[in-house]
N, C-alpha and C positions, 0 to 999 in steps of 0.2 A: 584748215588752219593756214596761216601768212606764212613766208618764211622764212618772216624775224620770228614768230611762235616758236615756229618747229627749230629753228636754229637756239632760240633758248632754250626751249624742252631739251634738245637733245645735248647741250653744254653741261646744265644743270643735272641734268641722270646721269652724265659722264661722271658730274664730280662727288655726287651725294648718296645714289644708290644703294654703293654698297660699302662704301666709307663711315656712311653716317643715315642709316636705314633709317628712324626715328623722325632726323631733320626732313628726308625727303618724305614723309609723312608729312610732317607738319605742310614745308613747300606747296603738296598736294592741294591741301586744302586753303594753302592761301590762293592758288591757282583757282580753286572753286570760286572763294572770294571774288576776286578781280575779274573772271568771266560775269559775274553777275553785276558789277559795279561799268564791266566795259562799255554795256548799254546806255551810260548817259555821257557819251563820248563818240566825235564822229569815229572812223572805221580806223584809221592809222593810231589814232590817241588812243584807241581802246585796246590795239595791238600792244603799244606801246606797256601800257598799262601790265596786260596780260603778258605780256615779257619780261617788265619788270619784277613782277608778281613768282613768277618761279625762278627768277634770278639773284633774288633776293638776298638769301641766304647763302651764295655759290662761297665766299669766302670763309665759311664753315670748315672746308674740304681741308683735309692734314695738309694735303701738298700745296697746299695755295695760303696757309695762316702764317705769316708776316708776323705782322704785325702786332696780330692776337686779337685785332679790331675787325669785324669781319665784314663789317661796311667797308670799308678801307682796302681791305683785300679783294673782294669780293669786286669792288669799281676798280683796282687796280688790274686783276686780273682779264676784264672785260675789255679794258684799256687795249694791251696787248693782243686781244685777239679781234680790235678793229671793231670793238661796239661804240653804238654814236655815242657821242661827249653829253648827250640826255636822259643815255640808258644809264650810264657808269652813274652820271648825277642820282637820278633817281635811288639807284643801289646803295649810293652810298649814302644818302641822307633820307635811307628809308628809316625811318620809326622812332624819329627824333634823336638821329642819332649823333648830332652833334654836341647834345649834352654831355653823355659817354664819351666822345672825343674830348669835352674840356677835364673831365674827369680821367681823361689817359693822358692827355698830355699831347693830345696829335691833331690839334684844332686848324696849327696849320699845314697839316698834311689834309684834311679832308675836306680845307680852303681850295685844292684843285680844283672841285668840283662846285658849284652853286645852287643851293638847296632851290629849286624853282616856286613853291608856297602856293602852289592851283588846287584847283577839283581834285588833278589827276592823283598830285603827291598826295592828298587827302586820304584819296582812295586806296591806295597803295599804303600806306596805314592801317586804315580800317580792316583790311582785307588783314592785315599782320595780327592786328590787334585785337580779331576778334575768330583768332583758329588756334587751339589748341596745339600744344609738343606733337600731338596725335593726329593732328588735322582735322580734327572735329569744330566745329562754328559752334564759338562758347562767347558769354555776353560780355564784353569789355570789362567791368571790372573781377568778373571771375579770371578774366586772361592777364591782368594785373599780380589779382594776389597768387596766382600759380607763377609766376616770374621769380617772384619776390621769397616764394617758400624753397621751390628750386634751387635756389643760387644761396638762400640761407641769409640771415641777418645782417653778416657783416660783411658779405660783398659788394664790391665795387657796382657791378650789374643792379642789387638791390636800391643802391643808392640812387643810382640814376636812372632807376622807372619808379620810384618816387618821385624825383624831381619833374624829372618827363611827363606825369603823369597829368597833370594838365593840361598841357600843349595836346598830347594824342587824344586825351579824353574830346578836344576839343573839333580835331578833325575828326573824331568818329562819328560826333554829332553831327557835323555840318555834310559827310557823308551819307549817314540816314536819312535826314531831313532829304538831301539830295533823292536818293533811291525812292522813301516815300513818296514828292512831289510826281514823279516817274510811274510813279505805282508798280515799282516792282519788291518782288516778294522777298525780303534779303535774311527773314529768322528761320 
């Protein structure tokens, strides 16, 4: 491993662990994700990716939730501890999360960063969008309706991966498709 890896691995188990056992399950398996995805990417982009991938979630952590927006915190956090202004991007607008911002109300708070719209944030998606609470690789719309059962009908969160939910359906595609042309094995 690079290490911007191991410096994310090891940020991200500082704050999830044993705060939020569960999350850093899920994290895990997006980290599987993103290893597999890193492949259509030169060596640093893939890094990248794989960084962003278990960093994902870091604004999860009790001592770091602000906000309550964990994109938000999560890039804020990074901020401060000196990650480039592409990691924090990334984190914060992983998983179409600027919907969720118009729906909190912090759209321009999470205008610091600028959602990039590549392969890579694609990927960085897909990799979210298709790992279970548990870290298990579960197929996009089952990792939808377990969102949306979670958080229960009349949640805020329910609301906005409905809305989301074609925007990331959309980079999930264009991610497989990617991975297929590749020929690598991502079910």
């Amino acid at each position: 491993m690079t290490d911007l890896v191991n410096w994310s691995s090891a940020v991200a188990e500082d704050r999830l662990v044993v705060s939020l056992p569960r999350r850093w399950s899920h994290v895990q398996g997006v980290l599987d994700r993103a290893r597999l995805a890193a492949a259509l990417f030169e060596h640093g982009e893939g890094e990248l990716l794989v960084a962003a991938a278990v960093l994902h979630d870091v604004g999860y952590a009790p001592d770091l939730a602000h906000s309550g927006f964990h994109p938000l915190d999560g890039a804020r956090y990074l901020r401060k501890l000196d990650a480039s202004e592409r990691l924090c991007a990334l984190v914060a607008h992983h998983s179409c999360a600027y919907r969720e911002a118009e729906l909190r109300g912090l759209s321009a708070e999470l205008a610091e960063w600028a959602d990039e719209q590549t392969p890579l944030r694609d990927a960085l998606w897909w990799a979210d969008m298709t790992t279970s609470p548990d870290g298990v690789t579960v197929p996009f719309e089952r990792r939808i309706g377990e969102i949306q059962e979670r958080y229960g009908p009349d949640d805020l969160v329910t609301f906005f991966i409905r809305q989301a939910k074609p925007e990331l359906g959309v980079a999930v595609e264009r991610t497989e498709e990617r991975l297929r042309a590749a020929g690598i094995d991502f079910e």
